[in-house]
VEXVO-964029 format. One record per residue: residue in one letter; z, y, x of N, C-alpha, C in turn. Coordinates in Angstrom, 1 decimal. Example, Ala and Ser with C-alpha at 12.3 -4.5 7.8 and 13.67 -1.06 7.14 Angstrom:
BEGIN
aa; n.c3; n.c2; n.c1; ca.c3; ca.c2; ca.c1; c.c3; c.c2; c.c1
A; 7.8; -5.7; 13.2; 7.8; -4.5; 12.3; 7.8; -3.3; 13.2
S; 7.1; -2.2; 12.8; 7.1; -1.1; 13.7; 7.9; 0.0; 12.9
//
This chain:
BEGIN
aa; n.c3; n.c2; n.c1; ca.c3; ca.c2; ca.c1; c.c3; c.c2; c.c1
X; 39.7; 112.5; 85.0; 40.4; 112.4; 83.8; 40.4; 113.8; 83.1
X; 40.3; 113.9; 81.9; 40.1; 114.5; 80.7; 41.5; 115.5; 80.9
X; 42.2; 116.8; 81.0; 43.0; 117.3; 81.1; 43.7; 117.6; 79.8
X; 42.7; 118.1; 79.2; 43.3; 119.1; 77.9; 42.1; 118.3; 76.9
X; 42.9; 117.8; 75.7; 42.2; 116.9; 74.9; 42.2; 118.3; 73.3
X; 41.2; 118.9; 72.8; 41.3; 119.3; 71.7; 40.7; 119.2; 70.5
X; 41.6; 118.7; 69.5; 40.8; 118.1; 68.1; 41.2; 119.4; 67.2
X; 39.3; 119.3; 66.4; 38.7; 120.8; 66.0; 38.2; 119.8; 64.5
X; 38.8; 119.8; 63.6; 38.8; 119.4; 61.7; 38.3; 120.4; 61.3
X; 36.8; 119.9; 60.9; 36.2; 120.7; 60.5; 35.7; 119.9; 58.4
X; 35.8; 120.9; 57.8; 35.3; 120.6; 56.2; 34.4; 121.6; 55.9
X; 33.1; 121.3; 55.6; 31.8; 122.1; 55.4; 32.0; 123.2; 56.0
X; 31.5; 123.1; 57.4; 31.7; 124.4; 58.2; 30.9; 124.7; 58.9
X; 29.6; 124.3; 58.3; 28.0; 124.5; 58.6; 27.7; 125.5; 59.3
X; 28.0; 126.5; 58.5; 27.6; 128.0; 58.3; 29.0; 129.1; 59.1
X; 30.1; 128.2; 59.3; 31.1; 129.2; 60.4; 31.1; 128.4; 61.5
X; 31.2; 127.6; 61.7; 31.3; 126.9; 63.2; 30.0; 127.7; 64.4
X; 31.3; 128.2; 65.3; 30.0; 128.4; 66.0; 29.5; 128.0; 67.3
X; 28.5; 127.7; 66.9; 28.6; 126.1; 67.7; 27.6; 127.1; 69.4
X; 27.3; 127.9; 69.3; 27.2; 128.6; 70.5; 27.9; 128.7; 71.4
X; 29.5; 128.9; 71.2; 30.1; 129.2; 71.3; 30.6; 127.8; 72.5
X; 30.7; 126.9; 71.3; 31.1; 125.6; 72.5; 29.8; 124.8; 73.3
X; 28.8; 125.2; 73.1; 27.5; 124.6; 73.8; 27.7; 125.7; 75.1
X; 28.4; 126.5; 75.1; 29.1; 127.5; 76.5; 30.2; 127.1; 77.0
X; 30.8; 126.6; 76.7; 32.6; 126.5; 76.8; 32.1; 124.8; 77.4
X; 32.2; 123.8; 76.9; 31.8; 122.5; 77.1; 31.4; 122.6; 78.4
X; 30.2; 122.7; 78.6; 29.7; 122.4; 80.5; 30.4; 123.4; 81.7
X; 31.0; 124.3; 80.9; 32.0; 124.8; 81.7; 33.4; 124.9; 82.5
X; 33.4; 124.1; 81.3; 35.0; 123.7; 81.5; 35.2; 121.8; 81.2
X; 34.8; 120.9; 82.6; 34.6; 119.6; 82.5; 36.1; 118.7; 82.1
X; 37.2; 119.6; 82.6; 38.9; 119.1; 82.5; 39.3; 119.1; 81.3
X; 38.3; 119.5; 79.9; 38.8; 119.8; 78.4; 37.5; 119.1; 77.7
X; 38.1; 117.9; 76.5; 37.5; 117.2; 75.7; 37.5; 117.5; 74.3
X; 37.0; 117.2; 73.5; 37.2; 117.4; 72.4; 37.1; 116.3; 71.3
X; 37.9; 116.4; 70.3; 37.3; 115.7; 69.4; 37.2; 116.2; 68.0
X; 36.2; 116.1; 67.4; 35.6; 116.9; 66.9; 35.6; 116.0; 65.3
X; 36.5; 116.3; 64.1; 36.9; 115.3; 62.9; 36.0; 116.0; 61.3
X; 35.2; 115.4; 61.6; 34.3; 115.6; 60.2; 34.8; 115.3; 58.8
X; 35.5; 116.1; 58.2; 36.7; 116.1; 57.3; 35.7; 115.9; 55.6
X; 34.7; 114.6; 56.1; 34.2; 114.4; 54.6; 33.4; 115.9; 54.2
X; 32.4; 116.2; 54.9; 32.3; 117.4; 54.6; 30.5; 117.2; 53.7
X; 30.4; 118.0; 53.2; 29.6; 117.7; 52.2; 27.4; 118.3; 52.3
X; 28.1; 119.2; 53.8; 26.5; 120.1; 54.3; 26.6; 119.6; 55.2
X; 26.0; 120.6; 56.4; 25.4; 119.8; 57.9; 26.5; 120.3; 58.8
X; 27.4; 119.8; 58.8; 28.5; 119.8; 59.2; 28.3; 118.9; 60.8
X; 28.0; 117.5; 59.7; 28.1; 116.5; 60.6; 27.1; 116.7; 61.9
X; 25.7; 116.9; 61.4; 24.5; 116.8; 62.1; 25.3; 118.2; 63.2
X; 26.0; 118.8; 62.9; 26.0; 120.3; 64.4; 26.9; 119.7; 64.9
X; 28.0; 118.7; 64.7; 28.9; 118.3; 65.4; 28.1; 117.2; 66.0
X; 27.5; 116.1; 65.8; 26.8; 115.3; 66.6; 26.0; 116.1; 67.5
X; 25.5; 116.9; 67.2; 24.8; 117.6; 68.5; 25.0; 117.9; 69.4
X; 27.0; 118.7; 69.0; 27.7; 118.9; 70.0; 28.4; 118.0; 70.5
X; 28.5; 116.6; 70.4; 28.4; 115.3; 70.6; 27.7; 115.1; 72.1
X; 26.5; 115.4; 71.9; 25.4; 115.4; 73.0; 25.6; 116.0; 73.9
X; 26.2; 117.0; 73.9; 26.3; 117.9; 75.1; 26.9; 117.2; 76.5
X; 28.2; 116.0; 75.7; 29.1; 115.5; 76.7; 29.7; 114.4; 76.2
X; 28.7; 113.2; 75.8; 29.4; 112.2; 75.3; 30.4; 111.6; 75.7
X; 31.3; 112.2; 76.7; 32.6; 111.2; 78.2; 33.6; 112.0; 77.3
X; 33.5; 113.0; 77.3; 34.5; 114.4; 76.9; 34.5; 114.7; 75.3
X; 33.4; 114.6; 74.8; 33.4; 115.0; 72.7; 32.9; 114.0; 72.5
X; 33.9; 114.1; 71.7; 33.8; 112.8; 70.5; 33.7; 112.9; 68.8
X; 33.0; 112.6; 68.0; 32.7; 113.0; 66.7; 33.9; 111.8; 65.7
X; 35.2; 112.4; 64.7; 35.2; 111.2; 64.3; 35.0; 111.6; 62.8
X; 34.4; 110.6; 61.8; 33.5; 111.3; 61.3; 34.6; 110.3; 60.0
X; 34.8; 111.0; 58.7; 36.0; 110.4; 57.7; 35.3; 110.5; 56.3
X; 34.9; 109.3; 55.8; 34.1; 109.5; 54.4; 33.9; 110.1; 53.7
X; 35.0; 110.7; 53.4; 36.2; 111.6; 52.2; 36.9; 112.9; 52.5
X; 37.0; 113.9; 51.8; 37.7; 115.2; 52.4; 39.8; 114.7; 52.3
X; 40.2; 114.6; 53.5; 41.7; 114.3; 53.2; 42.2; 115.6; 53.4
X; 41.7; 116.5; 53.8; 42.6; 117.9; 53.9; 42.6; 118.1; 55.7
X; 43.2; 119.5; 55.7; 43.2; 119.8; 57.3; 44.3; 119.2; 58.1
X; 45.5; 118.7; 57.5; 46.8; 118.4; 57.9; 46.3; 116.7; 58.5
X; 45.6; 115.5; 57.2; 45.5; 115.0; 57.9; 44.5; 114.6; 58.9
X; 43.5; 115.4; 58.7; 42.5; 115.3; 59.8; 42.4; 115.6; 61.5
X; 43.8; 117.0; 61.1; 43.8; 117.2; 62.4; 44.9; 115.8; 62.9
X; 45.6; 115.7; 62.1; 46.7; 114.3; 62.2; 46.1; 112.7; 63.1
X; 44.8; 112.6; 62.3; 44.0; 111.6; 63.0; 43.3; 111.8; 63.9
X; 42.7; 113.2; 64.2; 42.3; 113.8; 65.4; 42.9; 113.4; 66.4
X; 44.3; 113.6; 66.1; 45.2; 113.8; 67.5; 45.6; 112.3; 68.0
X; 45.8; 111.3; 67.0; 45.8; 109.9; 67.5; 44.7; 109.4; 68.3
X; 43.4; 109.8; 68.0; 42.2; 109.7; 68.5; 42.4; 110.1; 70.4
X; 43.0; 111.8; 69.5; 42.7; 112.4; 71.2; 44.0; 112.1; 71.9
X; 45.2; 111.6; 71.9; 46.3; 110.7; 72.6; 46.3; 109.1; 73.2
X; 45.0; 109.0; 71.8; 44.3; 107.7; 73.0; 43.6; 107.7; 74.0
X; 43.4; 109.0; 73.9; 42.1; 109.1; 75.3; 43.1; 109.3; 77.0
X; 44.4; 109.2; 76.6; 45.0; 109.8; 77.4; 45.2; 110.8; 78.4
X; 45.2; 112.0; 77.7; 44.8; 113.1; 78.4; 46.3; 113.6; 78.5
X; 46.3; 115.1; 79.4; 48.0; 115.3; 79.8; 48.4; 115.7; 79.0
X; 47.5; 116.8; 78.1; 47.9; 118.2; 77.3; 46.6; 117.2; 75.8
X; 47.1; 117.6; 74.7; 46.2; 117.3; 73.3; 47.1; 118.6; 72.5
X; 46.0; 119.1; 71.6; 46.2; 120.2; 70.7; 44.8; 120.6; 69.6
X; 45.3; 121.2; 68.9; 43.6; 121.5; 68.0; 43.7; 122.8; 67.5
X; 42.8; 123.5; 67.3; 42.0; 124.6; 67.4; 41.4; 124.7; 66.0
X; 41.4; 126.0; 65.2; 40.6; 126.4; 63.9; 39.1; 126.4; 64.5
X; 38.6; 125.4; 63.5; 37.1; 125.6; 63.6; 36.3; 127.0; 63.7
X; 36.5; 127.9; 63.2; 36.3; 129.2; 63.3; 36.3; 129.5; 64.5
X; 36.8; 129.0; 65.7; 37.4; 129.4; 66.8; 37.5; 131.8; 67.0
X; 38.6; 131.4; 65.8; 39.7; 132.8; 65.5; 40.3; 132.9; 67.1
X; 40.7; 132.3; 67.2; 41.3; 131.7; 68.7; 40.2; 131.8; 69.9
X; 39.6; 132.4; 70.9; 38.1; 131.9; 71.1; 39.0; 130.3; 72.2
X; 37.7; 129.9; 72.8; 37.8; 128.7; 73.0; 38.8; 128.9; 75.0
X; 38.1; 130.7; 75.1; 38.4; 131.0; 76.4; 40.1; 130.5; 76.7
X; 40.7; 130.6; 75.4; 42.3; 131.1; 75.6; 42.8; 129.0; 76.0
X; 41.9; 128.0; 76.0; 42.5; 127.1; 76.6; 42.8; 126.7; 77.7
X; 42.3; 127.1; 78.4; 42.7; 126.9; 80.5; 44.1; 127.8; 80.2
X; 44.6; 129.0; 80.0; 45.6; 129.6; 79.7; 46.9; 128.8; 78.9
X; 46.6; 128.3; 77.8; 47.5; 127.2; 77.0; 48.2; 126.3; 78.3
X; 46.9; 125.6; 78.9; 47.0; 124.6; 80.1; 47.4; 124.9; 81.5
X; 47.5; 126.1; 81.5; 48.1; 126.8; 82.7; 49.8; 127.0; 83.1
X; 50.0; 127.4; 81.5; 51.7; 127.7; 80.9; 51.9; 126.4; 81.3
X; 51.2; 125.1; 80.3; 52.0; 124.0; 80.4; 52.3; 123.6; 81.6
X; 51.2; 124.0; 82.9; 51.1; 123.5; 83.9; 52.9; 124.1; 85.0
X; 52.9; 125.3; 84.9; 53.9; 126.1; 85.7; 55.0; 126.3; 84.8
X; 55.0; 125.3; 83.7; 56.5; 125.3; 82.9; 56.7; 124.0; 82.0
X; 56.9; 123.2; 83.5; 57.3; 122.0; 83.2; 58.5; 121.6; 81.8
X; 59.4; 122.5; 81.2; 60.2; 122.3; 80.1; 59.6; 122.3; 79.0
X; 58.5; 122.8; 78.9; 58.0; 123.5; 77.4; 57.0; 122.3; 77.5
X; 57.0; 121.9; 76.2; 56.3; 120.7; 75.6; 55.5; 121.0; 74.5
X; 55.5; 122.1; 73.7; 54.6; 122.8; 72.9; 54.0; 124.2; 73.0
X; 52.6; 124.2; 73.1; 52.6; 126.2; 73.1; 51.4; 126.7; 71.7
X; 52.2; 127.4; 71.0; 51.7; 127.9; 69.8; 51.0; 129.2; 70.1
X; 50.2; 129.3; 70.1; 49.5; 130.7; 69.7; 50.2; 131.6; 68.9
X; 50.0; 133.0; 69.6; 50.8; 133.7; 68.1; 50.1; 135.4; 68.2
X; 50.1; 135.5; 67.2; 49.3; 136.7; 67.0; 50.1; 137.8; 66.7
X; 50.0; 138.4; 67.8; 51.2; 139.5; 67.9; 50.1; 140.8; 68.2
X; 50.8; 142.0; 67.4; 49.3; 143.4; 67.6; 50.5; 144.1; 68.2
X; 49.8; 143.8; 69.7; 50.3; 144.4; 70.9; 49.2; 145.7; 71.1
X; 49.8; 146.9; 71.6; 48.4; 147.5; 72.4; 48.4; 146.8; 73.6
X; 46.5; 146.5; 74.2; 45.9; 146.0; 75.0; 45.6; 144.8; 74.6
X; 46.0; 144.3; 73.2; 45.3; 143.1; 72.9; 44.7; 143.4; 71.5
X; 43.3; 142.5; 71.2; 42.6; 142.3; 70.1; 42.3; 141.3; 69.0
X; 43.9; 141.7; 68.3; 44.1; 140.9; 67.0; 43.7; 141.8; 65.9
X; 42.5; 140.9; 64.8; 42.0; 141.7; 64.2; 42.3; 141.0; 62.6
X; 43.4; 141.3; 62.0; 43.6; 141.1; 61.0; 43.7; 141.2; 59.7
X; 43.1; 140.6; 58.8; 42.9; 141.7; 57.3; 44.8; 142.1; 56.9
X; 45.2; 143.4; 56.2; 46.0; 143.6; 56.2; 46.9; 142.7; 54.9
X; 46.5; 142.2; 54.0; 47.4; 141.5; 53.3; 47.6; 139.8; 53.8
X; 46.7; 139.7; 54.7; 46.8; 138.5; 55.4; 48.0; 138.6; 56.2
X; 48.0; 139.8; 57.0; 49.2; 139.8; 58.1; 50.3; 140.4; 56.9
X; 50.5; 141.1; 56.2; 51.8; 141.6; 55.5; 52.6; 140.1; 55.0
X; 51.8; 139.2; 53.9; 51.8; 138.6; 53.5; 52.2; 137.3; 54.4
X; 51.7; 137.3; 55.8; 52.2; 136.4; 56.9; 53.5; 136.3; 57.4
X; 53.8; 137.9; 57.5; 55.2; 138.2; 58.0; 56.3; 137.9; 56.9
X; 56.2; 137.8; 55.4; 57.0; 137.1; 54.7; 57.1; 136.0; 55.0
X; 56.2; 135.4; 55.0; 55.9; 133.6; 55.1; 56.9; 133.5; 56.8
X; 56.6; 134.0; 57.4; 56.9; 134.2; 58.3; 58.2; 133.9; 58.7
X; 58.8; 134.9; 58.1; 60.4; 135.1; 58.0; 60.9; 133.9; 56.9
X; 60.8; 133.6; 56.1; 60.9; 132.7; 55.3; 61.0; 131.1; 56.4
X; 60.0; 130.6; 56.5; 60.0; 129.7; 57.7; 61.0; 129.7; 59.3
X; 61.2; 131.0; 59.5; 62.5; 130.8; 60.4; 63.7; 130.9; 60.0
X; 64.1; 131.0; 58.3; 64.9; 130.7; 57.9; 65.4; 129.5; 57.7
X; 64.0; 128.7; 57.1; 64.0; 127.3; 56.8; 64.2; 126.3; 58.1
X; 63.6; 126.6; 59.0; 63.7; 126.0; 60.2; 65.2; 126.4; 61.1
X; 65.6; 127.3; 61.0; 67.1; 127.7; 61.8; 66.4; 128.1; 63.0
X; 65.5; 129.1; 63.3; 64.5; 128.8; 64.1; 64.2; 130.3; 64.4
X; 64.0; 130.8; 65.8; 63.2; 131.8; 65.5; 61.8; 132.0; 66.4
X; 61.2; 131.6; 65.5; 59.5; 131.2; 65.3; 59.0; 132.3; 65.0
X; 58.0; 133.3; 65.6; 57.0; 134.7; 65.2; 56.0; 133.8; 64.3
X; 55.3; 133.0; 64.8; 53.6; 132.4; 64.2; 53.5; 131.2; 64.1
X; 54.2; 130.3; 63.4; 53.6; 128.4; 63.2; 52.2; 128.8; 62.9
X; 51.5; 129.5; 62.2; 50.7; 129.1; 61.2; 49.6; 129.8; 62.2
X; 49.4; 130.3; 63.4; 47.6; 130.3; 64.5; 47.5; 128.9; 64.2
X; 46.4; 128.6; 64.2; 45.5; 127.7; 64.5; 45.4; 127.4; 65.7
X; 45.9; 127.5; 66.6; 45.7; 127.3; 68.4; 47.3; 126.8; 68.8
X; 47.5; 125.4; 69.3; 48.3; 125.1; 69.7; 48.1; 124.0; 70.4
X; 48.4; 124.0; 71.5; 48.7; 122.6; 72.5; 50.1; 121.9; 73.0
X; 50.0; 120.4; 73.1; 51.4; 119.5; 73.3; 51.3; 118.9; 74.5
X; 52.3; 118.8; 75.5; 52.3; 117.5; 76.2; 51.9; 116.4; 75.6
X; 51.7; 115.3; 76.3; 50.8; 114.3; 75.3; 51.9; 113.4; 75.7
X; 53.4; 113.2; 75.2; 54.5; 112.5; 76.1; 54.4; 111.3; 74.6
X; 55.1; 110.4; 75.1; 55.6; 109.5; 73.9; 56.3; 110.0; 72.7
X; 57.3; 111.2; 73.1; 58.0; 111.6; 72.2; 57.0; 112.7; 71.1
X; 56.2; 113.2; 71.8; 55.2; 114.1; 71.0; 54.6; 113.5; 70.2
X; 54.0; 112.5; 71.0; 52.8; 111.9; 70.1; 53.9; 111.4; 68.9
X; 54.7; 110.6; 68.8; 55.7; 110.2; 67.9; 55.9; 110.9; 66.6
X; 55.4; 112.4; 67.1; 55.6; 113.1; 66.3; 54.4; 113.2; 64.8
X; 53.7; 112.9; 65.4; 52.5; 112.7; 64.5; 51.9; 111.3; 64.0
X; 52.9; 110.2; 63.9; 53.1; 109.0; 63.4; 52.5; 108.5; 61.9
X; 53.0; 109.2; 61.6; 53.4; 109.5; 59.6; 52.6; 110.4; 58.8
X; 52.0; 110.1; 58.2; 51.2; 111.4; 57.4; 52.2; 112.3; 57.2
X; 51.6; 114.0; 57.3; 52.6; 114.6; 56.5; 52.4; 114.9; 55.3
X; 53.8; 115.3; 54.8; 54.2; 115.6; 53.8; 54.1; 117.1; 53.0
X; 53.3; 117.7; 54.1; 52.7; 119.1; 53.1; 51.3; 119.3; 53.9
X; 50.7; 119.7; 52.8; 49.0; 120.2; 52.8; 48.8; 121.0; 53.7
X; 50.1; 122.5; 52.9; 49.3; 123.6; 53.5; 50.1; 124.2; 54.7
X; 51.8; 123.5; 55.0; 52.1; 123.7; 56.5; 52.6; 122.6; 57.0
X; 51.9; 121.9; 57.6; 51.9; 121.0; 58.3; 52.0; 121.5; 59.8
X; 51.8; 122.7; 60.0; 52.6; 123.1; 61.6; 54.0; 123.6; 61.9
X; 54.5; 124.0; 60.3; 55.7; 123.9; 60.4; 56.7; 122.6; 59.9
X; 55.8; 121.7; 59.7; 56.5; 120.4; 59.3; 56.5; 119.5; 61.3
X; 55.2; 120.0; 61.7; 55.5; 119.4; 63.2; 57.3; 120.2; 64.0
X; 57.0; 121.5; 63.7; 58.7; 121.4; 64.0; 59.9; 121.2; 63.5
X; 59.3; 121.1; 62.1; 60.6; 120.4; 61.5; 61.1; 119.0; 62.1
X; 60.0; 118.3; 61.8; 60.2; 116.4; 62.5; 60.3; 117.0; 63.9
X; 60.3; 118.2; 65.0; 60.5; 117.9; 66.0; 62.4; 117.9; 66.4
X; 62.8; 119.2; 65.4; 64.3; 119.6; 64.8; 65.2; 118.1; 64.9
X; 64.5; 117.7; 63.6; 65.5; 116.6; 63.1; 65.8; 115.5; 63.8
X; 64.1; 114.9; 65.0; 64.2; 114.0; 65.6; 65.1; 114.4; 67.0
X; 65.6; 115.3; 67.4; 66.3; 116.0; 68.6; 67.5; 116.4; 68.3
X; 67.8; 117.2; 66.9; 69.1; 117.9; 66.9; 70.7; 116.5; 67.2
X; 71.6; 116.8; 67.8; 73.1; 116.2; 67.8; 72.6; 114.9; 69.1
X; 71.4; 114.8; 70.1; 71.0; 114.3; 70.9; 71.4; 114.7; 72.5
X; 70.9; 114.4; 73.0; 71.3; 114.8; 74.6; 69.8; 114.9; 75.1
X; 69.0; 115.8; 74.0; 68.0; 116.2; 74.2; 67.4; 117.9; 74.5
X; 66.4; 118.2; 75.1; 65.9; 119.5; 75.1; 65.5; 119.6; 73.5
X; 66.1; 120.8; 72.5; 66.5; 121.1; 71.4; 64.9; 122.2; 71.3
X; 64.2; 122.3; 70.1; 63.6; 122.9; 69.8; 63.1; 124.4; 70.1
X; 64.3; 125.3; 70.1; 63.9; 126.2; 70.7; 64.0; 126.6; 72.1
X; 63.8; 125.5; 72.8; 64.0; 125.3; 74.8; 62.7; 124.8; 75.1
X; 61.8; 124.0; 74.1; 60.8; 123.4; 74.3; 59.3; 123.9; 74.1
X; 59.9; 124.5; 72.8; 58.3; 125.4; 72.0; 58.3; 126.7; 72.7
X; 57.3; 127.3; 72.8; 56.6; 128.4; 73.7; 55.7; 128.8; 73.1
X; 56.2; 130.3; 72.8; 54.7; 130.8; 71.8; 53.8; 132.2; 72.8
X; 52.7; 131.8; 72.4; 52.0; 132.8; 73.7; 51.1; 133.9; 72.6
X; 51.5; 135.0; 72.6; 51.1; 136.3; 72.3; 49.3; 136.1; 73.0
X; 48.4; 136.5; 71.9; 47.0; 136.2; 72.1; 46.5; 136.9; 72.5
X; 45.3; 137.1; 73.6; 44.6; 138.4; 74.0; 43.7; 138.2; 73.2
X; 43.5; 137.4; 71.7; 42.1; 138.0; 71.3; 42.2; 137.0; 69.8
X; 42.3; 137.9; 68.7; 41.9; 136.8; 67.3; 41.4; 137.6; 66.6
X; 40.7; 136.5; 65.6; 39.7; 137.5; 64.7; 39.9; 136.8; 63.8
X; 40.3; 137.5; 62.4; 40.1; 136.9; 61.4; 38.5; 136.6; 60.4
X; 38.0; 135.5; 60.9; 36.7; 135.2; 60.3; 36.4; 135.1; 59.2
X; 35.2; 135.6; 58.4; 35.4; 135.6; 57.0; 35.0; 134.4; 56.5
X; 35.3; 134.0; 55.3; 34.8; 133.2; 54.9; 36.3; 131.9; 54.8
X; 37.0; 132.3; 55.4; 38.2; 131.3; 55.4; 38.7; 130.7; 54.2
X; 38.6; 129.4; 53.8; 39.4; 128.9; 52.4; 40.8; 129.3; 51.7
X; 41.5; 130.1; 52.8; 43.1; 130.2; 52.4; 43.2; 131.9; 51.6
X; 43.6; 131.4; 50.8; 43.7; 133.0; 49.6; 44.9; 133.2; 49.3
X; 45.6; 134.2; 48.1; 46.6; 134.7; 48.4; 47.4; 133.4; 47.6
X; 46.9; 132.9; 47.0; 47.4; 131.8; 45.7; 48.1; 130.6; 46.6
X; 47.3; 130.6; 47.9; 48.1; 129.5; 48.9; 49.3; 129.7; 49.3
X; 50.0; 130.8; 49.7; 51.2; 131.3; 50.0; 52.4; 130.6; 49.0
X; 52.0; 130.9; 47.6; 52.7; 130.1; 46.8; 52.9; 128.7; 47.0
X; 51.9; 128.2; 47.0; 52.3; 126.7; 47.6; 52.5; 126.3; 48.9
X; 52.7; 126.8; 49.7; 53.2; 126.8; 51.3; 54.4; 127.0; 50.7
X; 54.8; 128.4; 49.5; 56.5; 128.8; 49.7; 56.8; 127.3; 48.8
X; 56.4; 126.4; 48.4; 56.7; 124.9; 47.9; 56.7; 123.8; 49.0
X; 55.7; 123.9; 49.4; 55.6; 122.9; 50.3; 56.8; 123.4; 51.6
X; 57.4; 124.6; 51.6; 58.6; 124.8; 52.6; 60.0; 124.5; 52.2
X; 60.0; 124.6; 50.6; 61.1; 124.0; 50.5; 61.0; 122.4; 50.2
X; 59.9; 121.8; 50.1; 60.1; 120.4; 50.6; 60.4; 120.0; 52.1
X; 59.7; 120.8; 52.7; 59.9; 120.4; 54.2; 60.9; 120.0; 54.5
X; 62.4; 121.1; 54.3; 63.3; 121.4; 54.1; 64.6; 120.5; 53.8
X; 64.0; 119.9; 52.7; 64.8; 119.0; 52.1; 64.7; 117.9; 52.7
X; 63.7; 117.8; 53.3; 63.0; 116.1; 53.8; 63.4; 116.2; 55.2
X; 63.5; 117.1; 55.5; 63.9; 116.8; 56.9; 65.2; 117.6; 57.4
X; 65.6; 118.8; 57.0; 66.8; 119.5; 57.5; 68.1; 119.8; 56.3
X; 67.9; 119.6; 55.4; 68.7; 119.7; 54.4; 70.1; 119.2; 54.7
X; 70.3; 117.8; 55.4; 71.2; 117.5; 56.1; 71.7; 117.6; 57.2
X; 71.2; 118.0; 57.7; 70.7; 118.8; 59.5; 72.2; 119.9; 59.5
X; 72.9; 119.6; 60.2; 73.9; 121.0; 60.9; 73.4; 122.0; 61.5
X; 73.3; 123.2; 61.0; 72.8; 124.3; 61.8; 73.5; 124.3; 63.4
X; 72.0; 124.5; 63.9; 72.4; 124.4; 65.4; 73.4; 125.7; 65.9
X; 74.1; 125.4; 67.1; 75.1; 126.1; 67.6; 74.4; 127.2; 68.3
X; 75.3; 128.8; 68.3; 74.3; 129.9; 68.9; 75.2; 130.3; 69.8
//
């Protein structure tokens, strides 16, 4: 059985995907699948993902979507895909692999020896001895956003927004990803929001008991990335919808 299920939404990513990268990772690591979501992409996108299709038809799977719907819902569909394969642990990864691919036995490790935690987020913390390599108004510019989103959430969250994150694959998780969401450009802070709202005033394990963020030994900011500074502004929209739609009525939790 498939351990660790990861869906990688890729949109014209011909030319950054690097697909060396997983034609090494793949036959080495037989306990991790992937599925791999062709987000309508418009170059040879598809043809490097079917190839890497080949490597391990049991384990990668191509699912391939006429039309570009965005990253939120592709990795969305991804993950339905990869929860049906029933694996323990499902999560998805930036195509870029910013994240390299090494840091997933480690995701699967945590989850393994901390049975409470049901999410683990990557987070890009510039520690000395680790190698996060960040352009600087990317990270200045993050840490607003940043702070901004653990205001909105009641929450205190360092990084929703790595690209590297894994879930238990429980009924209640997957549940989580039911619904299309309702923002474009954070859709990882909307997965804790609907995790918030669906738990708070419950006799449940409460959000911040659950989520686990793991400080990264290694990210690179790749060039060529579609997110510019003009996106921030609509994230700071798409957070106060989140907001409204899901916590607005929400009691701030007890400290």
């Amino acid at each position: 059985m498939t351990r660790a299920t990861i869906v990688v939404a890729c949109h014209n990513e011909e030319r950054r995907l690097p697909v060396a990268a997983f034609e090494a990772f793949v036959p080495a690591h037989p306990d991790v699948g992937f599925v791999l979501v062709n987000d309508g992409s418009a170059d040879g996108t598809g043809a490097a993902l079917r190839a890497l299709e080949r490597l391990a038809p049991d384990r990668v799977c191509v699912v391939d979507l006429p039309w570009n719907v965005g990253k939120a819902e592709a990795v969305r569909r991804g993950l339905a895909r990869a929860f049906a394969r029933a694996p323990v642990y499902a999560g998805f990864w930036d195509a870029d692999l910013a994240t390299p691919l090494e840091a997933v036995p480690e995701f699967c490790a945590l989850l393994d020896t901390h049975p409470d935690v049901e999410m683990v987020f990557g987070s890009r913390v510039q520690l000395l001895g680790r190698r996060i390599r960040r352009r600087a108004w990317r990270h200045y510019l993050g840490r607003v956003a940043a702070t901004a989103i653990s205001l909105a959430l009641d929450l205190r969250v360092y990084d929703t927004q790595c690209g590297a994150k894994l879930f238990r694959a429980t009924p209640a998780i997957r549940a989580l990803f039911d619904e299309p969401f309702a923002s474009r450009w954070l859709f990882d802070v909307e997965i804790v929001a609907r995790l918030i709202a669906a738990r708070r005033g419950r006799a449940l394990p409460q959000a911040a008991d659950v989520i686990y963020e793991l400080p990264l030994m290694r990210w690179e900011d790749v060039g060529g990335s579609k997110i510019g500074p003009c996106d921030y502004l609509r994230g700071a929209v798409d957070l106060v919808r989140i907001h409204r739609r899901y916590l607005r009525n929400v009691l701030p939790a007890s400290r």
